[in-house]
C-alpha positions as CSV (number, residue, x, y, z in Angstrom):
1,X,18.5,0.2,31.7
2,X,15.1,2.5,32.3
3,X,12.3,0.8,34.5
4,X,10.5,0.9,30.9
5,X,12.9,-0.8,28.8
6,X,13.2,-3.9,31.6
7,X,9.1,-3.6,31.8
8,X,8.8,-4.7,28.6
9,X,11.7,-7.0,28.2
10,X,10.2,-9.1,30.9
11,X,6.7,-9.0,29.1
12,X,8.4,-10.5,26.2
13,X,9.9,-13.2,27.9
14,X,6.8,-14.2,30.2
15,X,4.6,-14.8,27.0
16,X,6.7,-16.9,24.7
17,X,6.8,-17.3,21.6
18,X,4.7,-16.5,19.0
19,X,3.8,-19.6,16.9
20,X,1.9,-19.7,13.8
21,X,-1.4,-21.5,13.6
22,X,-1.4,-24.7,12.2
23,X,-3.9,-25.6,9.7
24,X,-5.6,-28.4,7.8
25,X,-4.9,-29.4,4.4
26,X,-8.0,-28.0,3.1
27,X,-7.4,-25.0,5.4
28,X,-4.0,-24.5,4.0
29,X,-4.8,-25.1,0.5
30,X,-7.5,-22.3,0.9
31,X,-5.2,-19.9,2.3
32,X,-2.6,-20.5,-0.4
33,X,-5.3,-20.0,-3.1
34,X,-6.4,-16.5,-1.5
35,X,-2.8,-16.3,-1.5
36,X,-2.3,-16.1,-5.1
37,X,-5.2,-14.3,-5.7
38,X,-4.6,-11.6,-3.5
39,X,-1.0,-11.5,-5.4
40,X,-2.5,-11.4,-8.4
41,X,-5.2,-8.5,-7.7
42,X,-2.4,-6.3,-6.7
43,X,-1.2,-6.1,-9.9
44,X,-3.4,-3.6,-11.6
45,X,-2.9,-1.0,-8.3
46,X,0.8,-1.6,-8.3
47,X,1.0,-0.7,-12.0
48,X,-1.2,2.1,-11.5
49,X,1.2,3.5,-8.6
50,X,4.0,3.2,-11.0
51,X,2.9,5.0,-14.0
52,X,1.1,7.5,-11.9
53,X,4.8,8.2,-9.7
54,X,6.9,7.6,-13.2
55,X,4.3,9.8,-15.1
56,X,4.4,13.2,-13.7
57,X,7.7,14.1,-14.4
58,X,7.5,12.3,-17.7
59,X,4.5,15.1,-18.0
60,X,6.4,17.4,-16.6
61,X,9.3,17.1,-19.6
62,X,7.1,16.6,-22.6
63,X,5.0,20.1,-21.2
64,X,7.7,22.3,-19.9
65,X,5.4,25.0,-20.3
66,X,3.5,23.6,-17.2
67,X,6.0,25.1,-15.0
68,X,5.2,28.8,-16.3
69,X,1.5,28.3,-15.4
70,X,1.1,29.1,-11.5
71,X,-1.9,28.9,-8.9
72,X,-1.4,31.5,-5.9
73,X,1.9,32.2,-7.0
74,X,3.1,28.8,-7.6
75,X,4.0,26.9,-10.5
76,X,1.2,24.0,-11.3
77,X,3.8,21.2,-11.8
78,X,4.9,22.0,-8.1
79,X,1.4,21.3,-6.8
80,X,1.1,18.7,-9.1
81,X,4.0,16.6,-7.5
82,X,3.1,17.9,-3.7
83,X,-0.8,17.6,-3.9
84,X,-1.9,15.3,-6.5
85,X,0.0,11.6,-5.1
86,X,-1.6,11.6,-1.8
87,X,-5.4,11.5,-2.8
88,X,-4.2,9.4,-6.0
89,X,-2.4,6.8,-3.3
90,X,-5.4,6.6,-1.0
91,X,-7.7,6.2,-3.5
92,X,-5.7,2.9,-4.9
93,X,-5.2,1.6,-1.3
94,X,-8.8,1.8,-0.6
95,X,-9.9,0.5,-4.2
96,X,-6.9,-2.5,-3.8
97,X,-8.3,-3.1,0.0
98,X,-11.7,-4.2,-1.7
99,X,-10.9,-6.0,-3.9
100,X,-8.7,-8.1,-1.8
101,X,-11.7,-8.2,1.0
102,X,-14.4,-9.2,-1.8
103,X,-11.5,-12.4,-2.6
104,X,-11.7,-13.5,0.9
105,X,-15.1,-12.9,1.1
106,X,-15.9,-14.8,-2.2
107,X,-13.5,-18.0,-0.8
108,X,-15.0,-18.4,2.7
């Protein structure tokens, strides 16, 4: 066993276990509620993610002619699938981690 691997076994080990807080009733009952809200919220990005993941290459087979169009040589439904999720996923995680901040703001 390296020097590293017993390092951080024994760290484990010297600082117990990790217990979860305990809370109140109306301290529990509020977390639940943000609970369920928070749930709820993520509905509208989740569906979002799907249709946008599901609906390219939906896209893609209703417009065929899509992949005879091409940008510096390459086809627009190949830049489409390689380019166009990553600013469409940060965009809903930012929007979704808003809302969900403006919930717990709202219940505090």
């Amino acid at each position: 066993m390296s020097p590293q691997t017993r390092l951080a076994h024994s760290r484990r080990r010297a600082r117990g276990r990790w217990r979860v807080p305990k809370l109140d009733a109306a301290g529990e009952s509020r977390a639940a509620d943000l609970h369920r809200r928070q749930l709820r919220l993520a509905a509208a990005p989740l569906a979002l993610l799907f249709a946008g993941i599901l609906g390219l290459p939906l896209l893609f087979a209703a417009f065929p002619a899509l992949d005879t169009i091409r940008l510096l040589g390459i086809p627009i439904s190949w830049l489409a699938l390689a380019v166009l999720p990553y600013p469409a996923l940060t965009a809903l995680a930012i929007w979704q981690l808003h809302r969900a901040e403006q919930t717990e703001d709202d219940t505090q």
